[in-house]
HTML snippet that shows the backbone in 3Dmol.js (N, CA, C, O; Angstrom):
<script src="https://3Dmol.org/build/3Dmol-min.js"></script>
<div id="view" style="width:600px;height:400px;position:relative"></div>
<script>
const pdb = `
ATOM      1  N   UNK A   1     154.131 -73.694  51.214  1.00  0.00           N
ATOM      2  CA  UNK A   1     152.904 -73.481  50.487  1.00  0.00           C
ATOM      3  C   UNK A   1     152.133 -72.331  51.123  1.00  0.00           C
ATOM      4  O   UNK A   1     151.860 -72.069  52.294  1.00  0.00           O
ATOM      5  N   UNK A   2     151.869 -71.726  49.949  1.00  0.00           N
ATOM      6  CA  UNK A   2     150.590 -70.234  50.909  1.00  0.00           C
ATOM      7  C   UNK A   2     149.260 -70.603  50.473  1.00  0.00           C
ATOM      8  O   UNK A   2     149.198 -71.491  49.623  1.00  0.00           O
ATOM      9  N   UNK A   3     148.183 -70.087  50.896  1.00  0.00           N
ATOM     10  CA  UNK A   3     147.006 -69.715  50.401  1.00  0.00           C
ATOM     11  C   UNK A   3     146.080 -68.737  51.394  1.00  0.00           C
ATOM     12  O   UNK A   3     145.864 -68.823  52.603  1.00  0.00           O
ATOM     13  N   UNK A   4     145.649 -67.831  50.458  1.00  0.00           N
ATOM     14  CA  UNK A   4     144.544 -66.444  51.170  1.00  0.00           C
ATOM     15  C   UNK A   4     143.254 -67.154  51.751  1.00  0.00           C
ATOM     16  O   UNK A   4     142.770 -68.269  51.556  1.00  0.00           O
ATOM     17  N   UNK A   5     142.874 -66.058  52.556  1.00  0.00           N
ATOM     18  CA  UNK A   5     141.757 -66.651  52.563  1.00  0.00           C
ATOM     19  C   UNK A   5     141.110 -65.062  53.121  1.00  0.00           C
ATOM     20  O   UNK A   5     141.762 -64.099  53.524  1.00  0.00           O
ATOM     21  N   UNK A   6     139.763 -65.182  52.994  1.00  0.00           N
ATOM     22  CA  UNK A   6     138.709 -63.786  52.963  1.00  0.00           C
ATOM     23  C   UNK A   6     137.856 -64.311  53.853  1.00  0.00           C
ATOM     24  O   UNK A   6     137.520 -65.495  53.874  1.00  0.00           O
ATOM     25  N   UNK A   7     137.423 -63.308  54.735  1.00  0.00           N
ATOM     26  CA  UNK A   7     136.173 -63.929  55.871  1.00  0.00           C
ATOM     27  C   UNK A   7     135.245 -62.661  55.685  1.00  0.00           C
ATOM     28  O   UNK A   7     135.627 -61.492  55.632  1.00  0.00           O
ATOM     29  N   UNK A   8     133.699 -63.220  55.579  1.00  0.00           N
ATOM     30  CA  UNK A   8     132.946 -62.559  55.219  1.00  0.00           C
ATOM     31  C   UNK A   8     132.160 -62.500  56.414  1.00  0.00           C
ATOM     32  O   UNK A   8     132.407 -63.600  56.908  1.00  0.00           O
ATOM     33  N   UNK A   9     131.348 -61.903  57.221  1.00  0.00           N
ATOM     34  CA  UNK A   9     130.247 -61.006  57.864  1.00  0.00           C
ATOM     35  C   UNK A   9     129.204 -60.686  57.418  1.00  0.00           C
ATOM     36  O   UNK A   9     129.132 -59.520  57.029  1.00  0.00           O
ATOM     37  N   UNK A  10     128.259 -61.363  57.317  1.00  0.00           N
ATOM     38  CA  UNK A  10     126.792 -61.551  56.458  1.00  0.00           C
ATOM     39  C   UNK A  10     125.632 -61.923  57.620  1.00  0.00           C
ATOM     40  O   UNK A  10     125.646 -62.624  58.631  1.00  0.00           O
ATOM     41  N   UNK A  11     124.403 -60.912  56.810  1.00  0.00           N
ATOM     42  CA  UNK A  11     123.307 -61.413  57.692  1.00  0.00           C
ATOM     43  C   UNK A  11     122.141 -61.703  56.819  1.00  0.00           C
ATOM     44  O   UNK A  11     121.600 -61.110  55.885  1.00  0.00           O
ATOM     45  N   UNK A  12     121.926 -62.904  57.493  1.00  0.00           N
ATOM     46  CA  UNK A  12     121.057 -63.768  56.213  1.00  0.00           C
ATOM     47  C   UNK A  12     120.264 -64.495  57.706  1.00  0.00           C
ATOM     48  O   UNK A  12     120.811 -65.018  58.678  1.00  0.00           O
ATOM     49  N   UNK A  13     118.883 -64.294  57.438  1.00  0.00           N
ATOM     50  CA  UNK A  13     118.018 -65.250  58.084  1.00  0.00           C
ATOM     51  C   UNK A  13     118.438 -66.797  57.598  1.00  0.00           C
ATOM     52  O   UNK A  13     119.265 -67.006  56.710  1.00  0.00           O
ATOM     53  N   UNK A  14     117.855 -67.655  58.201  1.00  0.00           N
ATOM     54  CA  UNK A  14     118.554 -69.241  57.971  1.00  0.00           C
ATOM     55  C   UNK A  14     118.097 -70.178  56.984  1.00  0.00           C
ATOM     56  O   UNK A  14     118.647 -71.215  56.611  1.00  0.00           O
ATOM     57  N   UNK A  15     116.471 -69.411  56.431  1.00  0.00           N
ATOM     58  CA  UNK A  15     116.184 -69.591  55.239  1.00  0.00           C
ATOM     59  C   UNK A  15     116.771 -68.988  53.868  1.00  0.00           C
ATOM     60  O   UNK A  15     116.535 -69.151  52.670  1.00  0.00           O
ATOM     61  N   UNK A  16     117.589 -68.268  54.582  1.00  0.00           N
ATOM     62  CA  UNK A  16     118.165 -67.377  52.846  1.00  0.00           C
ATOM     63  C   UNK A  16     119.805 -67.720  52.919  1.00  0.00           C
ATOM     64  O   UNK A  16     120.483 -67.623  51.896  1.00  0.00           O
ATOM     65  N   UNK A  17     120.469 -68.175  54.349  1.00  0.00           N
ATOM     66  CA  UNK A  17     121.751 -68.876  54.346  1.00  0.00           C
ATOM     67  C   UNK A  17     121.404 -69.982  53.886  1.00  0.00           C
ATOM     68  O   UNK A  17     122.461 -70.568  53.649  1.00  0.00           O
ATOM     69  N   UNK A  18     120.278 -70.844  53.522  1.00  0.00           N
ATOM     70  CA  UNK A  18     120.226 -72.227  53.418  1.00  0.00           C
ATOM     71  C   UNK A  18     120.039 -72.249  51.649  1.00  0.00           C
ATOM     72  O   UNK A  18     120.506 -73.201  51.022  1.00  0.00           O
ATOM     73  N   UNK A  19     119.337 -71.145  50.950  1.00  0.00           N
ATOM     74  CA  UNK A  19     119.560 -71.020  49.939  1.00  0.00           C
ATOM     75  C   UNK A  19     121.056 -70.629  49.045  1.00  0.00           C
ATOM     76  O   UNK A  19     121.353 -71.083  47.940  1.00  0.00           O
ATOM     77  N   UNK A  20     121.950 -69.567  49.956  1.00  0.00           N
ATOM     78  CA  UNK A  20     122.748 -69.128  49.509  1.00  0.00           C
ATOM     79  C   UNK A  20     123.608 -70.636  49.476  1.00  0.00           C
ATOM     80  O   UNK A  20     124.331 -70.751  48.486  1.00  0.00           O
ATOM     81  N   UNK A  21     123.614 -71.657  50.319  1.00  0.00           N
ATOM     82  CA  UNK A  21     124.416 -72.915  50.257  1.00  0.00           C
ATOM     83  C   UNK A  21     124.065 -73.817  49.020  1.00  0.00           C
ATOM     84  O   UNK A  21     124.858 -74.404  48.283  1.00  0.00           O
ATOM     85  N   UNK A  22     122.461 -73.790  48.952  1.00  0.00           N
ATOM     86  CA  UNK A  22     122.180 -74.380  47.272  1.00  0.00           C
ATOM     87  C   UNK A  22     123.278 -73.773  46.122  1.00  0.00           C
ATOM     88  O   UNK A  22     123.938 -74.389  45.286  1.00  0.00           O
ATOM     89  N   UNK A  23     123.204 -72.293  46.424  1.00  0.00           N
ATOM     90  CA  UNK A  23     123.377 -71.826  45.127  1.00  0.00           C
ATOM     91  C   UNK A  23     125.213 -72.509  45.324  1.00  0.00           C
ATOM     92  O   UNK A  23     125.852 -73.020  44.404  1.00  0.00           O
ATOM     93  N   UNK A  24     125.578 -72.368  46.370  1.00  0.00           N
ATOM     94  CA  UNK A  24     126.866 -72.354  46.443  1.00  0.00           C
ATOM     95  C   UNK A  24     127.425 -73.947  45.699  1.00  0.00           C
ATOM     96  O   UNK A  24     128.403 -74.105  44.969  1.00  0.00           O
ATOM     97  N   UNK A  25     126.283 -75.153  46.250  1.00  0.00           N
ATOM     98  CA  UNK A  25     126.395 -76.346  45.632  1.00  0.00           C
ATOM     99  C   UNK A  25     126.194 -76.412  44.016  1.00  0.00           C
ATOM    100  O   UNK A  25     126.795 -77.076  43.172  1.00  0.00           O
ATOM    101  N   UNK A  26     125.420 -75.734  43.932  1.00  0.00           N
ATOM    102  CA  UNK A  26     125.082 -75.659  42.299  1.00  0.00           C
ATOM    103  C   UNK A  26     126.179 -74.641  41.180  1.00  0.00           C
ATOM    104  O   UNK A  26     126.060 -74.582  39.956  1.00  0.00           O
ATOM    105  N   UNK A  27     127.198 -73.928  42.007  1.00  0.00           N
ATOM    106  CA  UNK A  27     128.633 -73.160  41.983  1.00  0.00           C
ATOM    107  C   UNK A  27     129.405 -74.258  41.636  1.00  0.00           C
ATOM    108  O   UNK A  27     130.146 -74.034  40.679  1.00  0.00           O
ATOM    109  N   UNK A  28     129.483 -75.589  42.196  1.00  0.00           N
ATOM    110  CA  UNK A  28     130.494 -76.541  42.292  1.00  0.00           C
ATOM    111  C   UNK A  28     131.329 -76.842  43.644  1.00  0.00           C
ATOM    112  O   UNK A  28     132.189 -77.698  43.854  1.00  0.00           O
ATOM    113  N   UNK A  29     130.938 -76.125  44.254  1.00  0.00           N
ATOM    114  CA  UNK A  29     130.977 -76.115  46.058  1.00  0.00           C
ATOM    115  C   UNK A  29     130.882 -77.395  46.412  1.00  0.00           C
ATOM    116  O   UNK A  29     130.601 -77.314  47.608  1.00  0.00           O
ATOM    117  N   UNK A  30     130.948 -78.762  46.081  1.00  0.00           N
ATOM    118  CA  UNK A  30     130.654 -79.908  46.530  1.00  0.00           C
ATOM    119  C   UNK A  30     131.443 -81.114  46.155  1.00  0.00           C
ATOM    120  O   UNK A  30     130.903 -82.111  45.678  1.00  0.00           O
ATOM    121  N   UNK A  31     133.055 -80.997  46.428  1.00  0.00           N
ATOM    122  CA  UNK A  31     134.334 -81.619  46.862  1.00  0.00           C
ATOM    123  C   UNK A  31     134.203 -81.916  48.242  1.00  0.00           C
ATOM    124  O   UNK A  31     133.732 -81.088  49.022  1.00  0.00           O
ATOM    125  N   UNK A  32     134.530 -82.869  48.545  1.00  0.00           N
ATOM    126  CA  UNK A  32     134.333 -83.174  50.131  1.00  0.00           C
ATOM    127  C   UNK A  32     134.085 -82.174  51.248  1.00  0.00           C
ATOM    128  O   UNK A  32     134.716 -81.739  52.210  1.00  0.00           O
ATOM    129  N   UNK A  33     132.470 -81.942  50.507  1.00  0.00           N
ATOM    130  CA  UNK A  33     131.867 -81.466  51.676  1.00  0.00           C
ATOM    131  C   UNK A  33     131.364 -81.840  52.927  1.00  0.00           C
ATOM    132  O   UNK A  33     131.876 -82.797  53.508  1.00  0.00           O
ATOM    133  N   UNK A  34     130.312 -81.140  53.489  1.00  0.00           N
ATOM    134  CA  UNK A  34     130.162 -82.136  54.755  1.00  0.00           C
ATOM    135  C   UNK A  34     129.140 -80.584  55.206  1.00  0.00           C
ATOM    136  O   UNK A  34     129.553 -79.428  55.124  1.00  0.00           O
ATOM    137  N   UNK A  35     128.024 -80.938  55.582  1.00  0.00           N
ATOM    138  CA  UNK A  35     126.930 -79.943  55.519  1.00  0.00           C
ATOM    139  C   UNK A  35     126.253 -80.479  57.009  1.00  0.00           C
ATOM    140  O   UNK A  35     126.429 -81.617  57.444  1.00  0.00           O
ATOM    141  N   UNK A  36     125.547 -79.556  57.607  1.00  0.00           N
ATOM    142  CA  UNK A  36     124.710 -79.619  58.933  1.00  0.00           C
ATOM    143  C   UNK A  36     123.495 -78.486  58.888  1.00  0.00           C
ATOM    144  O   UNK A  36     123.366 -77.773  57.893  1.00  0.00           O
ATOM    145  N   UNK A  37     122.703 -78.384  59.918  1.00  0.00           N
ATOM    146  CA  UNK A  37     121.825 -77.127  60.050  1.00  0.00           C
ATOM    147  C   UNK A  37     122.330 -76.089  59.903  1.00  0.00           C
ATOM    148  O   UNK A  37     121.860 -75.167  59.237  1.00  0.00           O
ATOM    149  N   UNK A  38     123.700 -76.083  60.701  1.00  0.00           N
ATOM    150  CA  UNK A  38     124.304 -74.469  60.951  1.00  0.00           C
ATOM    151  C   UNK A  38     125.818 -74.361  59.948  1.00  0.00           C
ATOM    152  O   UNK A  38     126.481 -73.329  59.855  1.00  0.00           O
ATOM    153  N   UNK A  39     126.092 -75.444  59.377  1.00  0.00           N
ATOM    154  CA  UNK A  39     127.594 -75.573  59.105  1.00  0.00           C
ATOM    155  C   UNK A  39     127.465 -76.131  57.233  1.00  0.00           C
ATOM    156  O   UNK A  39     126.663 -76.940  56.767  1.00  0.00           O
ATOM    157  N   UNK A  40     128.489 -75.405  56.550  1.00  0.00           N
ATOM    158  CA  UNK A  40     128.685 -75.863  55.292  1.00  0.00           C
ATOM    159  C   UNK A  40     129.856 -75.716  54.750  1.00  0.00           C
ATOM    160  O   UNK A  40     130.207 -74.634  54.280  1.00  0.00           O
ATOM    161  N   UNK A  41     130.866 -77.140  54.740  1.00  0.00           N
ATOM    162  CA  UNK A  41     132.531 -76.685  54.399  1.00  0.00           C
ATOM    163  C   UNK A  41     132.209 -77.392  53.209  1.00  0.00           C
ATOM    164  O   UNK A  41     131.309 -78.222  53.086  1.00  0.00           O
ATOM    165  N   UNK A  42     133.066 -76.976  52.281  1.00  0.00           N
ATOM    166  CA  UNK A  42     133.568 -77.968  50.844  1.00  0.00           C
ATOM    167  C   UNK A  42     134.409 -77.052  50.209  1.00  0.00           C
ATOM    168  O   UNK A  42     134.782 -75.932  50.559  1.00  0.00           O
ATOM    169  N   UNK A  43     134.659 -77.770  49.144  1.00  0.00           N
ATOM    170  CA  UNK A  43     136.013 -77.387  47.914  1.00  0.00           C
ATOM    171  C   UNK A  43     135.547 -77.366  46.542  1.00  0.00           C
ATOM    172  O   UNK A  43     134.686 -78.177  46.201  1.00  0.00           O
ATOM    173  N   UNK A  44     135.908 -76.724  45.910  1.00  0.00           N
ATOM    174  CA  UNK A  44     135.489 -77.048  44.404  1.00  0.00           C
ATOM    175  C   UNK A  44     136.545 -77.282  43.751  1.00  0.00           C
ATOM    176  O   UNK A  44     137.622 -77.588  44.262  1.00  0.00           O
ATOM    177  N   UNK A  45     136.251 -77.118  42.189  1.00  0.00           N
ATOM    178  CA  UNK A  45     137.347 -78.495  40.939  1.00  0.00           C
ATOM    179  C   UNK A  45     138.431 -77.756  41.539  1.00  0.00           C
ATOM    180  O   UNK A  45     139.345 -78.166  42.255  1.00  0.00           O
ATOM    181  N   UNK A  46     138.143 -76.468  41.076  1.00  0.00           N
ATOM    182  CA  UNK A  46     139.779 -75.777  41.390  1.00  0.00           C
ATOM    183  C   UNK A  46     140.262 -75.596  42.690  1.00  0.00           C
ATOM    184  O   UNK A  46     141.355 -75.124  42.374  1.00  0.00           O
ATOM    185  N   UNK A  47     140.276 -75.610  43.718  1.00  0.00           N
ATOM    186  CA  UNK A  47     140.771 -75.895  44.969  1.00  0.00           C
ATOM    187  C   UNK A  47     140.240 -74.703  45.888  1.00  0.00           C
ATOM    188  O   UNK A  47     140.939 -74.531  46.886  1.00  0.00           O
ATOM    189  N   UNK A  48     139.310 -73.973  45.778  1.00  0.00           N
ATOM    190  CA  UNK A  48     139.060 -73.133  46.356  1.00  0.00           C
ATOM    191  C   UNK A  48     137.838 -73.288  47.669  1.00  0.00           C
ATOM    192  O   UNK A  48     136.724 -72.951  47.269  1.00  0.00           O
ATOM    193  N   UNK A  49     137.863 -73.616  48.748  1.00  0.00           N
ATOM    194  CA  UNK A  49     137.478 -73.852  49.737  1.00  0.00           C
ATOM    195  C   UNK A  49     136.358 -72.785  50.384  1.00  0.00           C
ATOM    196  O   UNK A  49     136.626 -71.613  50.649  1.00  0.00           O
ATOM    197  N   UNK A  50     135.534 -73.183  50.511  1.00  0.00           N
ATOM    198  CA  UNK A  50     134.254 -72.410  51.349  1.00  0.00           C
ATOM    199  C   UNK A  50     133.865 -73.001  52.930  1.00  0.00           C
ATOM    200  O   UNK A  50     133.280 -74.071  53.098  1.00  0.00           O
ATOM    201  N   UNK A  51     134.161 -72.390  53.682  1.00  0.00           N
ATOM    202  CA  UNK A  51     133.322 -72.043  54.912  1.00  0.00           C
ATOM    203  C   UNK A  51     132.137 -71.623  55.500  1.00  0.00           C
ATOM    204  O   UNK A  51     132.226 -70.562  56.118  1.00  0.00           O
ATOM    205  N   UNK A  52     131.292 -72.046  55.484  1.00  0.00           N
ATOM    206  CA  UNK A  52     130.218 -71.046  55.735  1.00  0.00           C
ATOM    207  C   UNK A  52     129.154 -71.633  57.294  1.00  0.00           C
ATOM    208  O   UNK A  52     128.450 -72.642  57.281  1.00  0.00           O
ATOM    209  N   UNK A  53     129.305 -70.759  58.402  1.00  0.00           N
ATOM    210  CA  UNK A  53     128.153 -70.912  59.217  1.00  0.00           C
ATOM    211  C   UNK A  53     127.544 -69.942  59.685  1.00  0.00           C
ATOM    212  O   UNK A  53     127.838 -68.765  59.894  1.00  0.00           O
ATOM    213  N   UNK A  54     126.280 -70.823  59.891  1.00  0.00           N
ATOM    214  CA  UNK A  54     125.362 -69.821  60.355  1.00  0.00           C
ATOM    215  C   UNK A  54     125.977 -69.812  61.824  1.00  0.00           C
ATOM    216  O   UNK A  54     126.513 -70.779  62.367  1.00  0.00           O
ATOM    217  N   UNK A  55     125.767 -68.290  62.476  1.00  0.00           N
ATOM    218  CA  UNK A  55     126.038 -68.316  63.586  1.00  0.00           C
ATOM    219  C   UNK A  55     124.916 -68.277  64.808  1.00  0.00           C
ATOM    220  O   UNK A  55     125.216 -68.613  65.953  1.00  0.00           O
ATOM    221  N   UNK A  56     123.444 -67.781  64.394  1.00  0.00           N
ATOM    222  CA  UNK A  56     122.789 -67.600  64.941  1.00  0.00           C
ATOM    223  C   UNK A  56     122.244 -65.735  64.991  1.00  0.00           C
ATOM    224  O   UNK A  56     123.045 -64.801  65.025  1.00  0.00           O
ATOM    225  N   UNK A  57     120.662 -65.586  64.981  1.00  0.00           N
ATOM    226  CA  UNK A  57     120.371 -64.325  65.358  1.00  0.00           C
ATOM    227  C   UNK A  57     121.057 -63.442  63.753  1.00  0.00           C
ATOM    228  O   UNK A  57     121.670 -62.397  63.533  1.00  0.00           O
ATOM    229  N   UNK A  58     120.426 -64.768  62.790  1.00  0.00           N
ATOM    230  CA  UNK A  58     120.831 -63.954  61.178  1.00  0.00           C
ATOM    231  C   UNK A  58     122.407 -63.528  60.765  1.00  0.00           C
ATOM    232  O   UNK A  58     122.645 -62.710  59.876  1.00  0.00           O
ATOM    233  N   UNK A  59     123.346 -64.148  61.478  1.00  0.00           N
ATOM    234  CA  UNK A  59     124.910 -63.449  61.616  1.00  0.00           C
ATOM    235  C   UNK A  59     125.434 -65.044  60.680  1.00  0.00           C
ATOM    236  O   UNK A  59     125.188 -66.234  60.875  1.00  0.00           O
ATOM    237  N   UNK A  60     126.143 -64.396  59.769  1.00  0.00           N
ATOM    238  CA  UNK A  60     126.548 -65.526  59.119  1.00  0.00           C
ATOM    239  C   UNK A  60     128.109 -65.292  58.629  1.00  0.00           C
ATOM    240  O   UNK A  60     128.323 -64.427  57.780  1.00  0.00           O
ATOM    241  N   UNK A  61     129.175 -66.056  59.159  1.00  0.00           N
ATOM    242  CA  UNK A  61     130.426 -65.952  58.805  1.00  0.00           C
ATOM    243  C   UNK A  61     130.785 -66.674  57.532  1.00  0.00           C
ATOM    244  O   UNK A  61     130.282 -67.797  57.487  1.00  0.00           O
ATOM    245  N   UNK A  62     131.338 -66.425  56.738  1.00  0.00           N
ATOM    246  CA  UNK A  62     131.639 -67.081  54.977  1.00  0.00           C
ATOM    247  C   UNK A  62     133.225 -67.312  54.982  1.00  0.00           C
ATOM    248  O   UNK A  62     133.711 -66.185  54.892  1.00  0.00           O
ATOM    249  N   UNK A  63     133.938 -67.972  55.027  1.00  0.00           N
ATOM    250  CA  UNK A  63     135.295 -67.446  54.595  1.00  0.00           C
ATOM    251  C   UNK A  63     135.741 -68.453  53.347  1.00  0.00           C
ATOM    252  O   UNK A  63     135.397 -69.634  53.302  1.00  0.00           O
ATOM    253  N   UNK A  64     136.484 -67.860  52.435  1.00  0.00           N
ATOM    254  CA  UNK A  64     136.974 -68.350  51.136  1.00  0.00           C
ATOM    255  C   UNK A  64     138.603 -68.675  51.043  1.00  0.00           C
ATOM    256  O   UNK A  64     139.477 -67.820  50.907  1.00  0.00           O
ATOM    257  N   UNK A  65     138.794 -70.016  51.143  1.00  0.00           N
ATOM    258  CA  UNK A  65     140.512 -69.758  50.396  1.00  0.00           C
ATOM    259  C   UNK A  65     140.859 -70.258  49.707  1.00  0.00           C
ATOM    260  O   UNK A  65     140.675 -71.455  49.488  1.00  0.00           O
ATOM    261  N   UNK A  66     141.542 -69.441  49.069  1.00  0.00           N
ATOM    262  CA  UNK A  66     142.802 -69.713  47.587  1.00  0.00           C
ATOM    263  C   UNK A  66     143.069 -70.925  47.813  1.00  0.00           C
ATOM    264  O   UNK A  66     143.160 -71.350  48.965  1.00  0.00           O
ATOM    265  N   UNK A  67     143.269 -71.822  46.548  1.00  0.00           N
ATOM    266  CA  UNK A  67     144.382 -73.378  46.647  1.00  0.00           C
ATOM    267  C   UNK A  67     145.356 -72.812  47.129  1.00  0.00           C
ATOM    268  O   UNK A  67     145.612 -71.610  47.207  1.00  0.00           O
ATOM    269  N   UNK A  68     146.129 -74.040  47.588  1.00  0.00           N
ATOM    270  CA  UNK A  68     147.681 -73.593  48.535  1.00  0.00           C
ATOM    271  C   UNK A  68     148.232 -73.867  47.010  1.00  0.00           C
ATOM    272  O   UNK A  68     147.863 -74.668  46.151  1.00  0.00           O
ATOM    273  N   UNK A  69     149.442 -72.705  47.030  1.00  0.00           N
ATOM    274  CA  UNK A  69     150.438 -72.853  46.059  1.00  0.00           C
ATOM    275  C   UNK A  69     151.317 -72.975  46.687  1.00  0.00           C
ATOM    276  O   UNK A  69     151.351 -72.882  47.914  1.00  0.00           O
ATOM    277  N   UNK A  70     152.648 -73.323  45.586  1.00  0.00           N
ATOM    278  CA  UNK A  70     153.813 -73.296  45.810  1.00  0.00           C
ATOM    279  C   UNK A  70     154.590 -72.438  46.742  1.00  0.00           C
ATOM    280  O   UNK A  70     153.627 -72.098  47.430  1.00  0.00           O
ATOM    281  N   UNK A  71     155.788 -71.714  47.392  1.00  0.00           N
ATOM    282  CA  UNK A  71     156.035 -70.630  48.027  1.00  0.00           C
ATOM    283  C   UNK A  71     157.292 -70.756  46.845  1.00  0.00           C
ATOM    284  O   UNK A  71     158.115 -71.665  46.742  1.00  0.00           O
ATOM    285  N   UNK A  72     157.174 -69.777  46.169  1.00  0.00           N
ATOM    286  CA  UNK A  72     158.299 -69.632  45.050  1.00  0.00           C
ATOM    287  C   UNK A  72     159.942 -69.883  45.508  1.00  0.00           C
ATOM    288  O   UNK A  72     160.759 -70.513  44.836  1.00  0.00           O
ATOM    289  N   UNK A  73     160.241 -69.120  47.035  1.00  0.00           N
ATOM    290  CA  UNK A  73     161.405 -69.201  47.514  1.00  0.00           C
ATOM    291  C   UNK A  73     161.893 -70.710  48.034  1.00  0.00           C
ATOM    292  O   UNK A  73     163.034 -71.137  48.213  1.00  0.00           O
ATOM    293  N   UNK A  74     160.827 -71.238  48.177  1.00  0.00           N
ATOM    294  CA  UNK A  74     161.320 -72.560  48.733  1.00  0.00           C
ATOM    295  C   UNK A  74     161.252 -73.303  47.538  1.00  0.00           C
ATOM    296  O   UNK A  74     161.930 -74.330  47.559  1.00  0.00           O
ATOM    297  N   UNK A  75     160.449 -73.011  46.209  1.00  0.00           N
ATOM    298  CA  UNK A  75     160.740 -73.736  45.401  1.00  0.00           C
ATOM    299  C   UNK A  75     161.937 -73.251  44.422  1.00  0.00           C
ATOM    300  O   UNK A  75     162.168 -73.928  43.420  1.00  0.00           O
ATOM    301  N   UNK A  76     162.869 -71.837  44.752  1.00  0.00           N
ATOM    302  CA  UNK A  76     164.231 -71.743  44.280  1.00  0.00           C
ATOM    303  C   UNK A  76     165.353 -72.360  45.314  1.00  0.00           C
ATOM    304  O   UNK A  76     166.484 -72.536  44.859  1.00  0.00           O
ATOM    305  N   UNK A  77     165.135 -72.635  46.440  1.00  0.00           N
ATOM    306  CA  UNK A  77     166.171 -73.583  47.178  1.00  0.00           C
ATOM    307  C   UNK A  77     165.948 -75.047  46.559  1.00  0.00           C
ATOM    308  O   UNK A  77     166.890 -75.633  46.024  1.00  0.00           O
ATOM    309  N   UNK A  78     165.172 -75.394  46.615  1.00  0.00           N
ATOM    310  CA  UNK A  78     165.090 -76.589  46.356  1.00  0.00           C
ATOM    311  C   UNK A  78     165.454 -77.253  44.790  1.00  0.00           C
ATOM    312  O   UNK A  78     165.535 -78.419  44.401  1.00  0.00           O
ATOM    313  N   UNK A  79     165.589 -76.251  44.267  1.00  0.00           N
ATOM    314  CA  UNK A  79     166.287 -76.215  42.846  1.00  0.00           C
ATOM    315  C   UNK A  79     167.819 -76.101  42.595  1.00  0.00           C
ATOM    316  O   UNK A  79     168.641 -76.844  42.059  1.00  0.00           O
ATOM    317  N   UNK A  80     167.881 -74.912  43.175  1.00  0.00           N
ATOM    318  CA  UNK A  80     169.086 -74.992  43.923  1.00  0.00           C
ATOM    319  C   UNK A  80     170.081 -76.211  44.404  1.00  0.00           C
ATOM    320  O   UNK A  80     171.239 -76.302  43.994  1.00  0.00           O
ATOM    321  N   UNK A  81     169.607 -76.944  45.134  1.00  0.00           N
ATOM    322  CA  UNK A  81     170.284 -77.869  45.698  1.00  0.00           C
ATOM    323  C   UNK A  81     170.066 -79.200  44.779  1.00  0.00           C
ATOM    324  O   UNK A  81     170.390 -80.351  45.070  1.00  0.00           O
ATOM    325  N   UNK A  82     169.561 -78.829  43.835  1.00  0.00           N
ATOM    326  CA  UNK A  82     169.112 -79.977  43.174  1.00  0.00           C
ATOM    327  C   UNK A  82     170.460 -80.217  41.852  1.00  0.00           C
ATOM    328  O   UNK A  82     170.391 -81.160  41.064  1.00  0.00           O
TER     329      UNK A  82
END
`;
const viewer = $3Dmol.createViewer("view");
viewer.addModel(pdb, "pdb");
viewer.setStyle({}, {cartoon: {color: "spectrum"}});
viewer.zoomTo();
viewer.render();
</script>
């Protein structure tokens, strides 16, 4: 199985990271999430996963990944042998 993922580098005071997490909940961002002062992970319908913490001193890391798919080659062996 693969899936991408993108890491973002953002500077957001902790009042405007705390908004950007609303908006992100109100996105559909809120599949077993799990939220703190500094920390915001969840998933949405389609499987796409958000990261987001504040790091401190307005520095905010984001990273996004793809649902895991299939790996096509392992799903032609496995056909294969089938």
């Amino acid at each position: 199985m693969k899936n991408s993922e993108q890491i973002y580098k953002m500077f957001f005071t902790l009042n405007e990271y705390n908004e950007y997490i609303n908006i992100c909940q109100q996105e559909g961002f809120i599949v077993d999430y799990n939220r703190d002062d500094t920390y915001y992970y969840a998933t949405n319908a389609d499987g796409y996963r958000l990261n987001a913490t504040y790091e401190g001193c307005n520095r905010v890391e984001i990273m996004i990944q793809t649902p895991k798919k299939e790996d096509n080659a392992a799903n032609d062996t496995l056909a294969e042998t089938e």
